[in-house]
C-alpha positions in Angstrom: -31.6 -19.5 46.5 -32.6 -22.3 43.7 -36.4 -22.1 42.3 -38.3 -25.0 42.5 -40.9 -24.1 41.0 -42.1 -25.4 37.8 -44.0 -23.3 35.2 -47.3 -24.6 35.9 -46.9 -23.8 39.6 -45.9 -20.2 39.4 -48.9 -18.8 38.3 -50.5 -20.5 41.7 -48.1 -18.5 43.5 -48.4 -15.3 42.5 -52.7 -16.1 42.8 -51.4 -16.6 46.5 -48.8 -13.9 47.5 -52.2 -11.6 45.6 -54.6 -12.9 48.7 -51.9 -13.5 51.4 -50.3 -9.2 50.5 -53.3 -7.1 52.1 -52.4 -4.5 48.5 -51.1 -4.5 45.3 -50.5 -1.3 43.4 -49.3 -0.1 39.7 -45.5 -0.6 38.9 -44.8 3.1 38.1 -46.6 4.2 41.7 -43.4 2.6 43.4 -41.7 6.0 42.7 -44.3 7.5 44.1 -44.3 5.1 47.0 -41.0 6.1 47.7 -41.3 9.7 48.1 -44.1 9.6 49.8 -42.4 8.4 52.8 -39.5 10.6 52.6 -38.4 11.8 55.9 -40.1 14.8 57.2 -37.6 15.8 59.8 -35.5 18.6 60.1 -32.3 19.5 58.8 -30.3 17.9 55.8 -27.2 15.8 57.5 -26.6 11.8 58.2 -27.8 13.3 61.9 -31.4 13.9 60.7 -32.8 10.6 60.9 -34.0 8.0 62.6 -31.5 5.8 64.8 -33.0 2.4 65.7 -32.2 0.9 69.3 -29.8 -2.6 69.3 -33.3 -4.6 70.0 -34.8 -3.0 67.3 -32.5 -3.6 65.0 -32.1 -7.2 66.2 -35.7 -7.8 66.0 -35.5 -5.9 62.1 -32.8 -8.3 61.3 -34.8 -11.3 62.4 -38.2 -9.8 60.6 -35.9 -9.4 57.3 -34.1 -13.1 57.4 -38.0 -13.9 57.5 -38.9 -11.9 54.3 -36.0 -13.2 52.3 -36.8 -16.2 52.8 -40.2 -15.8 51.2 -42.6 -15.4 54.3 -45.2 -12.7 54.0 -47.9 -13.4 56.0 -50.4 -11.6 58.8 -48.0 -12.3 61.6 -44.9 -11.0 59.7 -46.8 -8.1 58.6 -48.1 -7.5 62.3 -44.8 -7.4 63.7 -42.9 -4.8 61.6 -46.2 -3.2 62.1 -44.5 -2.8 65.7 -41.3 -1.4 64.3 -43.0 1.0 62.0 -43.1 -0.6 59.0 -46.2 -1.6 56.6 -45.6 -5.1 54.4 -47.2 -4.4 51.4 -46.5 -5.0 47.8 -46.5 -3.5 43.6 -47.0 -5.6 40.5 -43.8 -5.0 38.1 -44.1 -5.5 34.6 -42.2 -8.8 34.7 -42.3 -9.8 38.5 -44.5 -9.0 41.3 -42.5 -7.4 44.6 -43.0 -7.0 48.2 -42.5 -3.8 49.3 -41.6 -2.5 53.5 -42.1 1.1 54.0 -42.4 3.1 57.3 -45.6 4.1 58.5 -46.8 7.4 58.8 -47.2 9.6 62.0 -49.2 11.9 63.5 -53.4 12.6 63.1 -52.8 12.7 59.1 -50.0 9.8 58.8 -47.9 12.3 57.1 -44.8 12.7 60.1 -41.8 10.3 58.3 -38.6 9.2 60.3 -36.7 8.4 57.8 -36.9 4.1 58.1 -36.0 3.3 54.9 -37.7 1.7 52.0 -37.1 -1.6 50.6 -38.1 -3.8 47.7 -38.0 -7.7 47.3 -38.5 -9.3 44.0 -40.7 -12.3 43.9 -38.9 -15.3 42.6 -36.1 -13.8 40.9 -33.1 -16.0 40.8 -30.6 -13.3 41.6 -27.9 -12.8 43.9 -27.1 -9.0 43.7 -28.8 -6.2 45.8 -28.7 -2.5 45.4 -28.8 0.0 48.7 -29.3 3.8 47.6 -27.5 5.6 50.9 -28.4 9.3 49.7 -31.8 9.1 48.1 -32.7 12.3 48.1 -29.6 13.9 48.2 -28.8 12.0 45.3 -32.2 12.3 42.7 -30.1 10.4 39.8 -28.8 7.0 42.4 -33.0 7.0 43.4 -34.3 6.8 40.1 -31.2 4.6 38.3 -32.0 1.9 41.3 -35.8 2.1 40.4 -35.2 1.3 37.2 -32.8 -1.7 37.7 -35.0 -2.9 39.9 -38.3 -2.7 38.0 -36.4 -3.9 35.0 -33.6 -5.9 35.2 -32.6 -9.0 37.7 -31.8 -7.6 41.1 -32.7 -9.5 44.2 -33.9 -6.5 46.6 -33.6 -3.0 47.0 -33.2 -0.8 49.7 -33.4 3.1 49.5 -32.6 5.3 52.8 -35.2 7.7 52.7 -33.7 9.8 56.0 -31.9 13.3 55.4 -28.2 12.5 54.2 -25.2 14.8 52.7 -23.3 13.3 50.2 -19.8 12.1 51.0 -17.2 13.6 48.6 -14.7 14.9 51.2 -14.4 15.4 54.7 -12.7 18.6 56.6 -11.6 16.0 58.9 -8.8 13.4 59.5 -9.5 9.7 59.3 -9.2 9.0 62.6 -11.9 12.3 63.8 -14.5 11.8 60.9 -17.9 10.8 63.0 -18.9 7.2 62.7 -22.1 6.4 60.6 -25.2 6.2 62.0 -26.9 2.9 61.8 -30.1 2.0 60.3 -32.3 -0.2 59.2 -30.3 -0.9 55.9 -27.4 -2.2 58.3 -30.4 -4.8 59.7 -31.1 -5.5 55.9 -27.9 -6.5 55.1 -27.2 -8.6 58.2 -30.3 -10.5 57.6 -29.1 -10.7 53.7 -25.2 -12.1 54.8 -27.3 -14.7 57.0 -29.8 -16.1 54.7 -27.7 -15.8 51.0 -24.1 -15.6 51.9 -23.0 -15.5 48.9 -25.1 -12.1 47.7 -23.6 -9.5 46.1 -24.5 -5.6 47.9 -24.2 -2.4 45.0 -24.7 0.9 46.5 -24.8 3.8 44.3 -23.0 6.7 44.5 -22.3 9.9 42.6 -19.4 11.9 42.4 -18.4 15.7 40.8 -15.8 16.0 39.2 -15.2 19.2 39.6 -14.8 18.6 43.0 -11.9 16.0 42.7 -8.1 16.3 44.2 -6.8 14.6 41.1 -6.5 14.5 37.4 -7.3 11.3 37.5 -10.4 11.8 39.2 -11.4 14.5 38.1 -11.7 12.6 34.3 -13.1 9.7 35.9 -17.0 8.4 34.4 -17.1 5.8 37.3 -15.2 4.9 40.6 -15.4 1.7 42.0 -14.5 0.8 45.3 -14.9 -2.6 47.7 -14.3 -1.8 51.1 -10.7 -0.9 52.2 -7.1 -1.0 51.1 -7.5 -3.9 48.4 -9.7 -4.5 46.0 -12.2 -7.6 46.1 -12.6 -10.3 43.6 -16.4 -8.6 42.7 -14.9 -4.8 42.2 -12.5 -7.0 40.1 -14.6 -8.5 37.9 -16.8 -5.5 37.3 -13.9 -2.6 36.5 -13.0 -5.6 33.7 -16.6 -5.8 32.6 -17.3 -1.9 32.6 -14.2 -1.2 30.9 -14.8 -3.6 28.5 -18.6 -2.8 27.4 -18.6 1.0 28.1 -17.2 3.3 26.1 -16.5 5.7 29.3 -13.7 5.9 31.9 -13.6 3.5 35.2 -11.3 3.8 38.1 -10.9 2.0 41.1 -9.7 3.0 44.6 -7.2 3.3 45.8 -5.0 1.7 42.6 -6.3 3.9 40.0 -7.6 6.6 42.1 -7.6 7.6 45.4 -10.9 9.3 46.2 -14.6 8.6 46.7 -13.2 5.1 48.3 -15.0 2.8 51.0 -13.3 2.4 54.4 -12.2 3.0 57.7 -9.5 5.5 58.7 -8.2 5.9 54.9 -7.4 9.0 53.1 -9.5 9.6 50.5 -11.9 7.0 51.6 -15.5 7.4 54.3 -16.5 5.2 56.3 -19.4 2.3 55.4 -21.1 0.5 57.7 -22.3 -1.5 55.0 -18.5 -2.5 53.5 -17.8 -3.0 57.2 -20.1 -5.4 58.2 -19.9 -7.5 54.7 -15.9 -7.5 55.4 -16.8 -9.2 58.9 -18.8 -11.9 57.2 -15.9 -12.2 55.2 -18.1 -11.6 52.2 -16.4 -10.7 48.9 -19.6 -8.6 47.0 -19.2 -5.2 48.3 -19.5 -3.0 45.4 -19.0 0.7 46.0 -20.1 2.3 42.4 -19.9 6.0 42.2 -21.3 7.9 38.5 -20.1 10.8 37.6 -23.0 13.6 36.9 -22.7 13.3 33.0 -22.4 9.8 33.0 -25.7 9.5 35.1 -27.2 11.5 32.6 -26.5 9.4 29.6 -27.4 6.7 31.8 -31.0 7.9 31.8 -31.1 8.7 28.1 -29.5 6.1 26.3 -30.9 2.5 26.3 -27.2 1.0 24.9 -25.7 2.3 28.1 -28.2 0.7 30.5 -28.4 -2.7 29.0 -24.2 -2.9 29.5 -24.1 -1.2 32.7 -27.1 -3.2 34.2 -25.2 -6.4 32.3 -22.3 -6.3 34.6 -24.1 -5.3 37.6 -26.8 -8.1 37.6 -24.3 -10.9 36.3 -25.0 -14.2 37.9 
């Protein structure tokens, strides 16, 4: 969406959103906002959290269209109340953000489904999102994503905060592998297709090499993958970008390699809700990005690798 605003009205905005939000907290405590509301429940699989009923996740769909498209008032903030959720919000460095997280159970508040977490940026101009599927699971994909999205153009953010295992390679065949459980990151990205079509979804992933079929994965830095058999124009444009600007290797499924892939009853591939639903929009920005462990590490270390990886993520 196009901002109107000119620079004399922004700062009356963001006076605003600071009365209409009911709290603002510190940047660096949106870490700490995250974990806090890591799921509490028992066991570490995709089955350990929370599974939201059709209505819910119709009326989470409607709520999020809503907060996209800038509303943030009592009302709003009442009615995820009913699913859960607390509207709240952090002050960035650069950009204030509203921030949804679940609510806690129990006589202490400290009993956590496993919701999800999400982060809107106020006023960017941006079309890309990033969704985090194994935050805690995944340490490296959870902090990378808070640091694109503290410090570089990104849209939203969404982390799942529920128990997950990461998807490297099924026992099973295609056709038995159990279908993914939806949540309310599936209700986010609906809501996203709905109100900014043409948005662009990155989910991070990571990857061992060790743990690879082929040589060719096995020396891969990055994977990308869109969502089934061919590649889209976004995966596209990125492996051309990466290659170009990093000095490490990047594959893409299934031409270059045929593991840690995105899609439905392929070999070598699991199954994505996510790159399902954005295929039945007929939406070209699914972006599947898996890092390999030493590349996520130099990702953290190295400032030169962040600003060209972030670079060809967050093009507009």
């Amino acid at each position: 969406m196009k901002n109107l605003l000119t620079g004399a009205q922004r700062p009356l905005l963001l006076f605003l959103l600071m009365i209409i939000v009911p709290q603002w907290v510190a940047a660096e405590s949106l870490a700490t906002m995250l974990e806090a509301v890591r799921s509490t429940q028992a066991g570490e699989s995709d089955s350990g959290g929370y599974t939201p009923s059709e209505k819910e996740l119709a009326m989470a769909e409607g709520l999020f269209r809503r907060v996209l498209a800038g509303e943030s008032g009592p009302r709003l903030r009442q009615q995820w109340a009913e699913l859960g959720f607390e509207l709240t919000g952090t002050r960035s460095e650069s950009i204030p953000m509203l921030v949804l997280q679940e609510i806690g159970g129990g006589s202490t508040q400290s009993k956590f489904l496993g919701k999800g977490f999400f982060a809107f940026a106020v006023g960017r101009e941006s079309k890309t999102v990033l969704q985090v599927p194994h935050s805690f699971a995944d340490a490296d994909t959870r902090v990378i994503a808070l640091e694109l999205m503290a410090r570089y153009n990104f849209r939203a953010a969404a982390w799942n905060t529920a128990p997950a295992t990461l998807p490297v390679h099924s026992s099973l065949p295609p056709d038995l592998q159990p279908p993914p459980r939806k949540d309310f990151m599936l209700a986010f990205t609906r809501a996203l297709l709905f109100e900014e079509p043409e948005s662009r979804v990155v989910q991070l992933h990571s990857f061992e090499k060790t743990r690879m079929y082929s040589s060719n994965a096995r020396h891969a830095d990055i994977i990308l993958s869109g969502y089934g058999e061919s590649s889209n124009q976004a995966i596209g444009w990125l492996s051309r970008c990466l290659k170009k600007n990093l000095n490490y290797k990047v594959r893409t499924f299934p031409f270059e390699v045929q593991e840690m892939g995105a899609g439905k009853r392929m070999a070598g591939a699991n199954e994505n809700l996510i790159g399902a639903v954005m295929q039945a929009f007929d939406s070209q920005g699914f972006l599947h990005v898996a890092m390999s462990e030493g590349f996520r590490e130099e990702l953290r270390v190295y400032p030169q690798v962040q600003k060209a990886l972030f670079a060809c993520l967050g093009r507009e």
